[in-house]
C-alpha positions in Angstrom: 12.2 -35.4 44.5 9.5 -32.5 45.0 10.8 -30.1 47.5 9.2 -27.3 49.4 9.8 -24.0 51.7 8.3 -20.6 52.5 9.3 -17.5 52.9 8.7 -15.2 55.4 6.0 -13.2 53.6 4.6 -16.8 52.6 5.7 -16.9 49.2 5.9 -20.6 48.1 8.4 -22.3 46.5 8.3 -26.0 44.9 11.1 -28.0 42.9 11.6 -31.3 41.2 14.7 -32.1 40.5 15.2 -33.6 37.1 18.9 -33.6 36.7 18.9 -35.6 33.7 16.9 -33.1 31.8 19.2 -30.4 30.3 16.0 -27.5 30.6 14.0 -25.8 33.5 10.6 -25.3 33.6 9.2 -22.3 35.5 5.8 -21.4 36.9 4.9 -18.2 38.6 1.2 -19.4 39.8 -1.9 -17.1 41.3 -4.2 -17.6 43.0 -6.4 -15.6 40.8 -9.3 -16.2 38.0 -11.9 -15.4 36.8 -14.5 -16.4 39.5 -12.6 -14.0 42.1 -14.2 -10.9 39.9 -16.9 -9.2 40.7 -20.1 -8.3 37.7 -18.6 -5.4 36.4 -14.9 -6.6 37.1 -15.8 -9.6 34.6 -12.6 -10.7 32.8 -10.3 -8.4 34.3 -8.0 -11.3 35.8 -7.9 -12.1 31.9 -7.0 -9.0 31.2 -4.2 -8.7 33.1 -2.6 -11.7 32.1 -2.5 -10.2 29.0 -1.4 -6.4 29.9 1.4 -7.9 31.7 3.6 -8.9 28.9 3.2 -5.0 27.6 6.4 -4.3 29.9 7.7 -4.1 33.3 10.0 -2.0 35.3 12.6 -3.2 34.0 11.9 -5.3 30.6 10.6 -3.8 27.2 7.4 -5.6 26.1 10.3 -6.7 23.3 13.0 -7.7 25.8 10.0 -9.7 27.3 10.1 -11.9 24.4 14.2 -11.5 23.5 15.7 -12.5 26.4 13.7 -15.8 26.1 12.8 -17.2 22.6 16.6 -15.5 21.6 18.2 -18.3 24.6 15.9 -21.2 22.7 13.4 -21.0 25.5 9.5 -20.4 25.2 7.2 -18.3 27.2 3.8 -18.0 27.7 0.6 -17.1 30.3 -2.9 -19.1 30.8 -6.1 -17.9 32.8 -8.8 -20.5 34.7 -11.2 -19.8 37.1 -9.1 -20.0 39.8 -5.5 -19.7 38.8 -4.0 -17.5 36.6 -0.3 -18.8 35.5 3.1 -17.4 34.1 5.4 -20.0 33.0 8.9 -20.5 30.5 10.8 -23.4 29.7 14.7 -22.5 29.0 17.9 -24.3 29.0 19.1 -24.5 32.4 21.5 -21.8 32.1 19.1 -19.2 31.1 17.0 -19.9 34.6 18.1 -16.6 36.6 17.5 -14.2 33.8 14.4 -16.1 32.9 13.0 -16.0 36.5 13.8 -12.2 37.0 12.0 -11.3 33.8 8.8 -13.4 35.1 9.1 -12.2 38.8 9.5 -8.8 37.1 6.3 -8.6 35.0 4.6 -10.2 37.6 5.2 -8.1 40.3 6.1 -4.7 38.5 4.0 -4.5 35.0 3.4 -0.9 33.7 0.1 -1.2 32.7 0.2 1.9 30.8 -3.2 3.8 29.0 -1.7 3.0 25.5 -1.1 0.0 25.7 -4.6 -1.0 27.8 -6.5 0.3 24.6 -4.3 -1.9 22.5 -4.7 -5.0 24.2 -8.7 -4.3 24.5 -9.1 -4.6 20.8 -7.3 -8.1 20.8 -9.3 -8.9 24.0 -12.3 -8.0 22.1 -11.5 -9.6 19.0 -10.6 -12.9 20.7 -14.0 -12.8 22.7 -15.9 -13.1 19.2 -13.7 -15.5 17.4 -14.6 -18.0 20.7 -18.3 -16.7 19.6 -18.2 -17.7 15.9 -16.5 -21.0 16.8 -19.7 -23.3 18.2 -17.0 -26.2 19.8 -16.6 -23.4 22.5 -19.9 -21.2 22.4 -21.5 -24.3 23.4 -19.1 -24.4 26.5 -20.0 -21.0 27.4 -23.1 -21.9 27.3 -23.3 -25.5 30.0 -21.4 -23.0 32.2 -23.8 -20.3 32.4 -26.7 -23.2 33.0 -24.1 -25.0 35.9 -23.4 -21.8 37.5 -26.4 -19.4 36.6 -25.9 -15.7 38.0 -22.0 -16.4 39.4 -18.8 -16.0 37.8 -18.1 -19.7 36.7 -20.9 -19.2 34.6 -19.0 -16.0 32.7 -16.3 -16.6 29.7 -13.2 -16.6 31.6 -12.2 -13.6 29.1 -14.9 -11.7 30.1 -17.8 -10.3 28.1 -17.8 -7.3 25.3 -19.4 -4.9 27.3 -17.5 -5.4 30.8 -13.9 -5.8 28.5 -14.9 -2.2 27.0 -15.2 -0.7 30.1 -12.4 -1.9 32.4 -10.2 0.7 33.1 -5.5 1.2 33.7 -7.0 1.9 37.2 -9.5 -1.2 37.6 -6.7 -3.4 36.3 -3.7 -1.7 38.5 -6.4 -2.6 41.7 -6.9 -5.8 40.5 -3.1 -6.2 40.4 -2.4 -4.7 44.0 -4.6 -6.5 45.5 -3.9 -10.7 44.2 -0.6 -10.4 42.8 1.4 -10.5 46.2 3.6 -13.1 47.6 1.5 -15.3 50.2 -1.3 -15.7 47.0 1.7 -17.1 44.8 3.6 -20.4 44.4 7.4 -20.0 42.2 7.4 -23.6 40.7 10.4 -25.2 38.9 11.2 -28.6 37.5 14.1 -29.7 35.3 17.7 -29.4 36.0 17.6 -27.5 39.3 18.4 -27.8 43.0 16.0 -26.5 45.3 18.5 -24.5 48.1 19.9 -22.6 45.2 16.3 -21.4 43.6 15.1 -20.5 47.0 18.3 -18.4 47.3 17.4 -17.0 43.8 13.9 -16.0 44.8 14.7 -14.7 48.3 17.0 -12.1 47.4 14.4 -11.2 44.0 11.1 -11.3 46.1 11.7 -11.9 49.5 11.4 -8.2 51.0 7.6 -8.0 48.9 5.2 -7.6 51.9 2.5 -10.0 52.1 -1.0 -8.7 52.0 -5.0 -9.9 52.5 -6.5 -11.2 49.7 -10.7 -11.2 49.2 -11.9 -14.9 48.7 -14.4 -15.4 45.9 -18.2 -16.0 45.9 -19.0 -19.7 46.8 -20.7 -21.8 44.6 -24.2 -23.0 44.8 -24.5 -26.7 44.0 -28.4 -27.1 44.0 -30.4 -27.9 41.7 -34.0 -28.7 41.7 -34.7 -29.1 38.1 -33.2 -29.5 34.7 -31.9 -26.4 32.4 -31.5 -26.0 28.5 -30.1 -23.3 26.4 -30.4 -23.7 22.6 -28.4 -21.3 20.2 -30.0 -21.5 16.8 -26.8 -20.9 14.0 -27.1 -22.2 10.4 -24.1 -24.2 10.5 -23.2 -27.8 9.3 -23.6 -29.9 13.0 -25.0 -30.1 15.9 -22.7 -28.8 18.8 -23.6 -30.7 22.3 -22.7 -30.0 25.6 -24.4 -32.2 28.9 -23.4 -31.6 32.5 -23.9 -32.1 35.9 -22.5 -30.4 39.1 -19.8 -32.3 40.0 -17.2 -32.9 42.8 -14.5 -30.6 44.2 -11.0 -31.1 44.6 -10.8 -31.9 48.3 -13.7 -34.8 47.3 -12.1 -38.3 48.2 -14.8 -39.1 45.5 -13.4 -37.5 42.4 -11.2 -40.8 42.1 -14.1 -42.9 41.3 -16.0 -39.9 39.2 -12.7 -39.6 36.9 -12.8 -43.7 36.4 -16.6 -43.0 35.5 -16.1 -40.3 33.1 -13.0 -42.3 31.3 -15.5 -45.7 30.9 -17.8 -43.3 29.7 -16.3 -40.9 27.3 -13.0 -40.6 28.2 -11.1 -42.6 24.8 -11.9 -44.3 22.1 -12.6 -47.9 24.4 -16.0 -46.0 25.9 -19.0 -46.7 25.7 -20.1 -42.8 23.9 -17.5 -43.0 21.7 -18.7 -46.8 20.7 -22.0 -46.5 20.7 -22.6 -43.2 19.5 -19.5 -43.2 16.7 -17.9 -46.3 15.9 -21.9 -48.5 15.9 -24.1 -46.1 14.6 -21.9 -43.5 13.2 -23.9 -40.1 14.7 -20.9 -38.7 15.4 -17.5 -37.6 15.1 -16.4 -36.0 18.5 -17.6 -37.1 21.4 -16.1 -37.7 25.0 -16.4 -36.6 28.6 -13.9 -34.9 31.4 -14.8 -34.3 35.0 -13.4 -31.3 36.4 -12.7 -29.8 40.5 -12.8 -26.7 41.3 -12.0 -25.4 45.2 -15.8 -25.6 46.3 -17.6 -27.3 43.2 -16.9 -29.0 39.8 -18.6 -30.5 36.7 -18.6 -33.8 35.0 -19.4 -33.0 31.2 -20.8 -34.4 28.1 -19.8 -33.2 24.6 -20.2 -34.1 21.1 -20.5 -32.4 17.3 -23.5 -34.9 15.6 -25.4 -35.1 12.5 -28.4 -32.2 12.2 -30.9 -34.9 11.7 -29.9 -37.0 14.5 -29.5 -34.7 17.1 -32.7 -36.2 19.0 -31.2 -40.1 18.5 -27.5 -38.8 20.0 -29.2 -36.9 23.3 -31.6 -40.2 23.7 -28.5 -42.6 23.1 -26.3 -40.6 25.7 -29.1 -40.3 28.4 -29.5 -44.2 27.7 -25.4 -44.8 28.6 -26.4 -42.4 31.8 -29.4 -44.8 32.6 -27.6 -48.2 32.2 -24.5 -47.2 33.9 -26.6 -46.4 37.1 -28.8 -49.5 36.5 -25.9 -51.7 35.6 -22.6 -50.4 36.8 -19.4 -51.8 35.1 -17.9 -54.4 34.6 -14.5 -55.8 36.2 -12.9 -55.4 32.6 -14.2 -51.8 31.8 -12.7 -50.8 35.2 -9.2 -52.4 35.1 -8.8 -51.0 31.8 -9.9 -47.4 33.0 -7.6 -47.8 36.0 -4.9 -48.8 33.6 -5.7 -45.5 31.2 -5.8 -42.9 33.7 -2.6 -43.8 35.9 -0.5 -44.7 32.4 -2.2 -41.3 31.1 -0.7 -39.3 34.4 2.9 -41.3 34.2 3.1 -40.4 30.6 2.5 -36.7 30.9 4.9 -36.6 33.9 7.7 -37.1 32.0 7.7 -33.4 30.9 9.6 -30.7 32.9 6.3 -28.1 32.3 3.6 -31.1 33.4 5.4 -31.9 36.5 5.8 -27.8 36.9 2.0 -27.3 36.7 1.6 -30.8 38.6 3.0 -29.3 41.7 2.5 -25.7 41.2 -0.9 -26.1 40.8 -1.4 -28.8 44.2 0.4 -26.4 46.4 -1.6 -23.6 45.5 -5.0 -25.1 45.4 -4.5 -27.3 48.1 -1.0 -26.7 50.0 0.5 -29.9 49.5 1.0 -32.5 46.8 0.5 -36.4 46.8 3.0 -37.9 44.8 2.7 -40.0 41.5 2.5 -43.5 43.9 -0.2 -42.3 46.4 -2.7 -40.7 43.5 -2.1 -44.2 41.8 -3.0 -46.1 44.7 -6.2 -43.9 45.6 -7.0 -45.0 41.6 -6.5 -48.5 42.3 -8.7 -48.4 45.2 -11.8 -48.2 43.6 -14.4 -50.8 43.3 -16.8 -51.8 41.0 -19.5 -50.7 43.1 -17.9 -47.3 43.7 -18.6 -46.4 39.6 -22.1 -47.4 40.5 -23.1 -45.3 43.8 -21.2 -42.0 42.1 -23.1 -42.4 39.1 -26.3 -42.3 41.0 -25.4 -40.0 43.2 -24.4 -37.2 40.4 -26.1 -38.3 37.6 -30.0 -37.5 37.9 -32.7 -36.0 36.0 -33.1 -32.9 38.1 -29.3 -31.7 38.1 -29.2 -32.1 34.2 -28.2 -29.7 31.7 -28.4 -29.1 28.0 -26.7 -27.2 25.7 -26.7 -27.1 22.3 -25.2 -24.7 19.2 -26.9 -25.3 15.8 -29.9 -25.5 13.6 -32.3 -26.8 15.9 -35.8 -26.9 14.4 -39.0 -26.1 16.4 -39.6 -30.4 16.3 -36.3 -31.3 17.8 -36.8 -28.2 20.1 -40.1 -29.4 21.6 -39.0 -33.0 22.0 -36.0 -32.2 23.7 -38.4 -30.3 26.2 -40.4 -33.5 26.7 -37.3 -35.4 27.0 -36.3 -33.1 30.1 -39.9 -32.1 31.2 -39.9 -28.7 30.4 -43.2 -27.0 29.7 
């Protein structure tokens, strides 16, 4: 059963109680990322993430580690654009320690000089290995054409030049001003009662005073006309990336726009993956994901293809586009889609850490949480029809965007500009 309170200085807490489960998985969530920062604070939520695990009042970076791998538990930290997240899994009887070492390099990291330099060279370094690697340079890419001159369309990690600048001051700022109680949710799941964790983190954070925190920059979501970016690289395939803006999370919508994406490229039963890989063979990888954000979102298109076929693929894919809007689905192509997605969210529930991040994640993004039942039924809901009117609604000439990592040659380059009407 989830479980929720607040504290006084609007700290958040959520449970699940798993009793069977012999573990506890534990989330310390922000609402901080990436898109919060301003141009020369670019990758600085990143940043911090990172600087945190250097040490605390009153943990050693070394203890950090110790105190958790040494109890059989694992510990670890991820950014997004909007949420930056501290979690652990450890046997149940390793919770208190576990959650004072998280609440204490959370709330109290050192964030000292030497180890800022340090950090900065790993930052650096792991800013050019997503470079070199054209599965995600081509994702850096689609977001910088989604979300041109805003942070969504900036690497999460930042960039080379605004990482080499970012100072212990800019990052101990950063920290003092989203790392406070009401801008957190303390998330748990596994073998845990809720009146006893809420005792745990009142008398650990309760007396932390709660403080304004500075929104981000909304989105803009028009588009009047289609955008491209080609990265020429002498490499072995063709690295694709197609989007459109997509739906938030509060968008009743999204439902049927999941479904869409999952008959489309979301397994090996859609229609990409058959027509593109398993018919004619262009392809190894290729799939789609829609993704909310708080005020916008993205429904993508990606694929690796042959050098020489990288003008079939892009007409075959904007063909699938074209007939699904034309066409719609069928009755069989949607069952089975309802079918994937809610056996797909069932089957990842039954891990302590996906139900953590489940609620963690609702309650901060949203305040609340549906449970497994009513997100099934808003699934079952949709018709037929509903796959149709989202794909026309969302999927349209003028909101498209291309991009692509590879070898492109000047034939394939002007073609693909007379596919998408560009001069």
């Amino acid at each position: 059963m989830y479980k929720k309170s607040i504290l006084p200085n609007k700290l958040r807490i959520a449970t699940h109680d798993m009793l069977d489960k012999s573990s506890v998985s534990l989330g310390l969530l922000l609402g901080v990322g990436s898109r919060y920062e301003g141009k020369t604070q670019s990758g600085s939520a990143h940043f911090l993430e990172h600087i945190v695990f250097k040490g605390s009042e009153k943990y050693s970076c070394q203890e950090i580690k110790e105190l958790i791998e040494g109890k059989g538990g694992n510990l670890n930290a991820f950014t997004s654009e909007e949420v930056t997240c501290f979690y652990a899994k450890v046997p149940s009887d390793n919770l208190e320690r576990t959650f004072d070492i998280l609440a204490d390099l959370v709330i109290s990291p050192r964030i000292l000089p030497e180890d800022v330099e340090k950090e900065r060279s790993v930052i650096l370094e792991e800013i050019k290995m997503y470079k070199d690697q054209p599965q995600y340079q081509v994702l850096e890419l689609i977001d910088s054409l989604l979300w041109p001159k805003h942070p969504l369309g900036i690497n999460i990690s930042g960039t080379s030049e605004t990482v080499s600048k970012l100072s212990v001051d800019d990052l101990k700022k950063f920290h003092a001003s989203y790392y406070v109680p009401n801008n957190m949710v303390i998330a748990a799941c596994g073998k845990i009662r809720h009146s006893e964790f809420e005792s745990m983190v009142l008398a650990r954070m309760g007396k932390i005073a709660k403080k304004s925190v500075s929104s981000y920059t909304k989105a803009d979501n028009v588009q009047s006309a289609p955008r491209i970016k080609l990265v020429k690289k002498p490499i072995e395939q063709m690295h694709v990336a197609f989007g459109v803006i997509g739906l938030d999370i509060f968008d009743e919508n999204r439902f049927k726009l999941a479904l869409l994406s999952i008959i489309l490229g979301g397994n090996m039963s859609s229609r990409l993956f058959a027509e593109l890989r398993e018919k004619r063979g262009l392809a190894y990888s290729i799939g789609s994901v829609a993704k909310g954000m708080q005020d916008t979102g993205c429904f993508l298109i990606r694929a690796g293809v042959d050098n020489s076929k990288l003008i079939e693929s892009l007409d075959l894919i904007i063909e699938e586009l074209e007939k699904i809007k034309k066409t719609g689905v069928t009755d069989n192509e949607l069952k089975r889609a309802k079918e994937y997605v809610c056996g797909q969210l069932v089957l990842g529930l039954e891990d302590s850490m996906e139900h953590m991040l489940w609620v963690g994640e609702a309650i901060l993004s949203k305040d609340k949480f549906n449970t497994v039942d009513e997100i099934i039924k808003k699934f079952r809901r949709v018709e037929p029809d509903d796959i149709k009117d989202i794909a026309n609604k969302l999927l349209l000439k003028n909101r498209y965007n291309l991009a692509i990592v590879g070898p492109v040659t000047e034939k394939q380059q002007n073609r693909i500009n007379k596919s998408f009407s560009l001069k």
